[in-house]
C-alpha positions as CSV (number, residue, x, y, z in Angstrom):
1,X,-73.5,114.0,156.0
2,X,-77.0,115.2,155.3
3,X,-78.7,118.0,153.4
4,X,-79.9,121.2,155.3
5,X,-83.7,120.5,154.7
6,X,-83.3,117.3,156.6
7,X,-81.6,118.9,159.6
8,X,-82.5,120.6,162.5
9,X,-80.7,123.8,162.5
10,X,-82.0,125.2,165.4
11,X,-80.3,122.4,167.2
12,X,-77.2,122.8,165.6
13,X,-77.3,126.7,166.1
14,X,-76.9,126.9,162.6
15,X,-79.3,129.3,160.4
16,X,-80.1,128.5,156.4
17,X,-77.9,131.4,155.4
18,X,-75.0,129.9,157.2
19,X,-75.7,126.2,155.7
20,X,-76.5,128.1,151.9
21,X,-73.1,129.5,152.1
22,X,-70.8,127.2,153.1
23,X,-70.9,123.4,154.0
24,X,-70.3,122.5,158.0
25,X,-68.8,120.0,160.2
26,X,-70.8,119.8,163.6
27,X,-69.9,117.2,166.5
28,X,-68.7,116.8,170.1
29,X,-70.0,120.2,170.9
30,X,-67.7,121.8,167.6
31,X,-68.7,124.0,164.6
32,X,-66.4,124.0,161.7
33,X,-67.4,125.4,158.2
34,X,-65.8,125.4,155.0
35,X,-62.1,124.8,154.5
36,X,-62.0,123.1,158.1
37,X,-64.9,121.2,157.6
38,X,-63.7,119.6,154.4
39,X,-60.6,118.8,156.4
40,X,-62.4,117.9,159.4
41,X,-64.6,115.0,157.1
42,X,-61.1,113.9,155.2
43,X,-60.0,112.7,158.3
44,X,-62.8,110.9,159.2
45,X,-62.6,108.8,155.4
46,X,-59.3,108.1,157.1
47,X,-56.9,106.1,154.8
48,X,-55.4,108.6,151.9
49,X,-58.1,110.9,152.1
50,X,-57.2,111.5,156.2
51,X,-53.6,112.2,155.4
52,X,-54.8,115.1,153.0
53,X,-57.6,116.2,155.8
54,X,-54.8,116.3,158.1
55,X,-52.1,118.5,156.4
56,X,-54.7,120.4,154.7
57,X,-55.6,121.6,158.3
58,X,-52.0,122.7,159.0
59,X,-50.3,125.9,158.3
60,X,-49.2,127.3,155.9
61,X,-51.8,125.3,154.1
62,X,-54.5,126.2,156.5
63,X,-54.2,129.6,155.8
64,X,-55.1,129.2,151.9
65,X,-57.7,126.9,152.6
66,X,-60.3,130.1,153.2
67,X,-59.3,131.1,150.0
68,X,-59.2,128.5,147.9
69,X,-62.7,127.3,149.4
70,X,-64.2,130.2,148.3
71,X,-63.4,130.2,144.8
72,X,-64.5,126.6,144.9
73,X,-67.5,127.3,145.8
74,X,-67.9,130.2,143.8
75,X,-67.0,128.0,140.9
76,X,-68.5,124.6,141.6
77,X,-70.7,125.3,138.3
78,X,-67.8,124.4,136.3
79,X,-66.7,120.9,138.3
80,X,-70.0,119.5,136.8
């Protein structure tokens, strides 16, 4: 993982409003952003953390990760 301002965006065919709103998974030629990118990075802690990544990225679950993402993010003030 790395900050925006160290990447190079233009090679990942991201932009900074893209990065500002939501954090991104980018490998193998794949673009993944929020809820799947969280997923996507859970599996690669592998051990507990991959077993969450991987039914977190399954439906019904996938289907409330959008969701539940956003009002993460919108919220993250109050994780501390």
């Amino acid at each position: 993982m790395a900050p925006s301002a160290d990447l190079d965006l233009d090679r990942l065919g991201l932009t900074p409003d893209e990065v500002s709103a939501a954090v991104w998974w980018v490998a193998d030629g794949r673009r993944l952003s929020g809820h799947r990118a969280v997923a996507r990075a859970l599996r690669e802690l592998g051990g507990g953390w991959g077993l969450v990544g991987r039914v977190i990225a399954v439906p019904p679950l996938v289907w409330l990760g959008g969701p539940v993402y956003r009002w993460v993010a919108a919220n993250r003030s109050r994780f501390g």
